[in-house]
N, C-alpha and C positions, 0 to 999 in steps of 0.2 A: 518366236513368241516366248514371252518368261511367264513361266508357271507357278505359281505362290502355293503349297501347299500347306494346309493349317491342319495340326496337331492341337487342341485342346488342353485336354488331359497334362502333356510337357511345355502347354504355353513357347510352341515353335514353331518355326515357319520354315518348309522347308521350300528352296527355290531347286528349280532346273527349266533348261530349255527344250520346249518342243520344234525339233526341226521339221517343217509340214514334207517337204518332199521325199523325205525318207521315214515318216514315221516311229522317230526314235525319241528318246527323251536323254539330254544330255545335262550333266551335273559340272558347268565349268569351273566349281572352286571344289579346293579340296576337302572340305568341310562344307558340305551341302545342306547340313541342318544348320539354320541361324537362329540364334538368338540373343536378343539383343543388349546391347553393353549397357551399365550402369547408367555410364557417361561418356561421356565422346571428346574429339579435339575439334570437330567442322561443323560450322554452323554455315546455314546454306538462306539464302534470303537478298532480295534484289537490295541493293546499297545503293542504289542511285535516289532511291527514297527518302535515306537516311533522313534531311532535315524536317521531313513530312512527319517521323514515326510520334509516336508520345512519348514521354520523360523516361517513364521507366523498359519502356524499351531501346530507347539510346544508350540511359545506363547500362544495363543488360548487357546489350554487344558490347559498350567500353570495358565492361569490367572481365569478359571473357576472350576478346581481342590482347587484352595488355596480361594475360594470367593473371590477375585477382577474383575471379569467380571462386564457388565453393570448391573446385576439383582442384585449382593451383596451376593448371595447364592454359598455355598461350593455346588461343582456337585460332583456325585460320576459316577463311571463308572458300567457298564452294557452290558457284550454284550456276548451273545450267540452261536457268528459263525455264524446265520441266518439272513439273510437283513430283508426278512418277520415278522421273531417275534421278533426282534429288531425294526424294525419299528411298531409295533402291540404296544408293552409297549410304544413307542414315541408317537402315536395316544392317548394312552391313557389316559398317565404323562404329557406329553409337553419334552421338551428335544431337543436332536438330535440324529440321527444315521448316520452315515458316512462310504464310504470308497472311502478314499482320492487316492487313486491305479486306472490307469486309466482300470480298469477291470470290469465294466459292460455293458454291450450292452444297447445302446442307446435307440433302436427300442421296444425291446421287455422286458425290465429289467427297465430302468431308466424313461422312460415315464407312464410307467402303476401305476409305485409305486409313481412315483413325482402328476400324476392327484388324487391318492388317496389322497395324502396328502393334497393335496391345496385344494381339496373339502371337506376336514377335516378341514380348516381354516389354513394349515399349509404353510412353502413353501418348494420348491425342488431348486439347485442350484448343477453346478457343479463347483463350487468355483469362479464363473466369471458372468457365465449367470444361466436366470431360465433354466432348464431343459427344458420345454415345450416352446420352444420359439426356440430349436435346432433343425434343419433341417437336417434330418439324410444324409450323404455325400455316407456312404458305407450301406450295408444291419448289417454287423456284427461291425459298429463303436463301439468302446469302450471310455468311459470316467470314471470320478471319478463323484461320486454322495452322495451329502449332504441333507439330509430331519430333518425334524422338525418343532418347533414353529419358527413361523416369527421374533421374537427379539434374539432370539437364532440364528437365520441362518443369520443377518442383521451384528448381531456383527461377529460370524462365519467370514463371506465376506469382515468385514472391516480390516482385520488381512492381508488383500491383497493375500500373497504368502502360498496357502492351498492345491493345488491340488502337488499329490505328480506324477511330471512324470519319467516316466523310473519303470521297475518294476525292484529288486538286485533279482539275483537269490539265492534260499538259497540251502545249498543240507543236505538231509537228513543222 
């Protein structure tokens, strides 16, 4: 089990693992306190989407796939299927992980993972506003949800047209 624990005061997050059968708490990196980079190399986001996304999120990954984003760095992609441990490697790297599909519940999905972040020094946004700043309407609202390093998510946002609405159905 991976344990998140949040410092305030230094905006840090420290991780370790609870092993249950020995009741020990283990710190597998060597720098157990994180906090989060500016900016990152890995953007983490399903790509089989790609010609569903809106404009300025296709610019977006073009211009940070080829190094013309603000940072100058070629990003490469990352992503696992898992928000959790795509967002875990993004705590760790700096980066972002995303899903632009307004498909996660506000309440209990996008708040919990946006306070991790931003107390990791990072931010949450759903392509408009911060995440924590959303005043849930229904119990099961759904939006799209962007996390990462703050210069990453800054430029992200300035791309305007990112959240992708309407979900196409695919059929298997």
């Amino acid at each position: 089990m991976c344990i998140y624990n949040i410092n305030k005061k230094k905006k840090r997050v420290k991780k370790s693992k609870h092993k249950t059968t020995t009741k020990h708490v283990l710190t597998p990196h060597s720098n157990a306190t994180q906090q989060h980079h500016q900016t990152g190399q890995i953007y983490s986001v399903n790509d089989a989407r790609y010609h569903d996304w809106p404009t300025g999120l296709q610019q977006y990954i073009d211009a940070i796939r080829q190094g013309k984003g603000q940072s100058g760095k070629q990003y490469s992609a990352r992503y696992i299927c898992s928000l959790v441990g795509d967002l875990h490697r993004t705590l760790l790297y700096g980066g972002v992980a995303m899903n632009p599909r307004s498909h996660l519940r506000l309440l209990y999905e996008c708040q919990p993972l946006a306070f991790v972040t931003e107390q990791a020094g990072g931010k949450a946004t759903d392509g408009v506003r911060a995440i924590r700043d959303i005043v849930p309407e229904q119990l099961h609202q759904r939006l799209p949800l962007f996390l990462g390093s703050p210069e990453d998510i800054d430029e992200l946002v300035s791309y305007g047209d990112v959240q992708q609405v309407g979900s196409k159905k695919y059929d298997v």
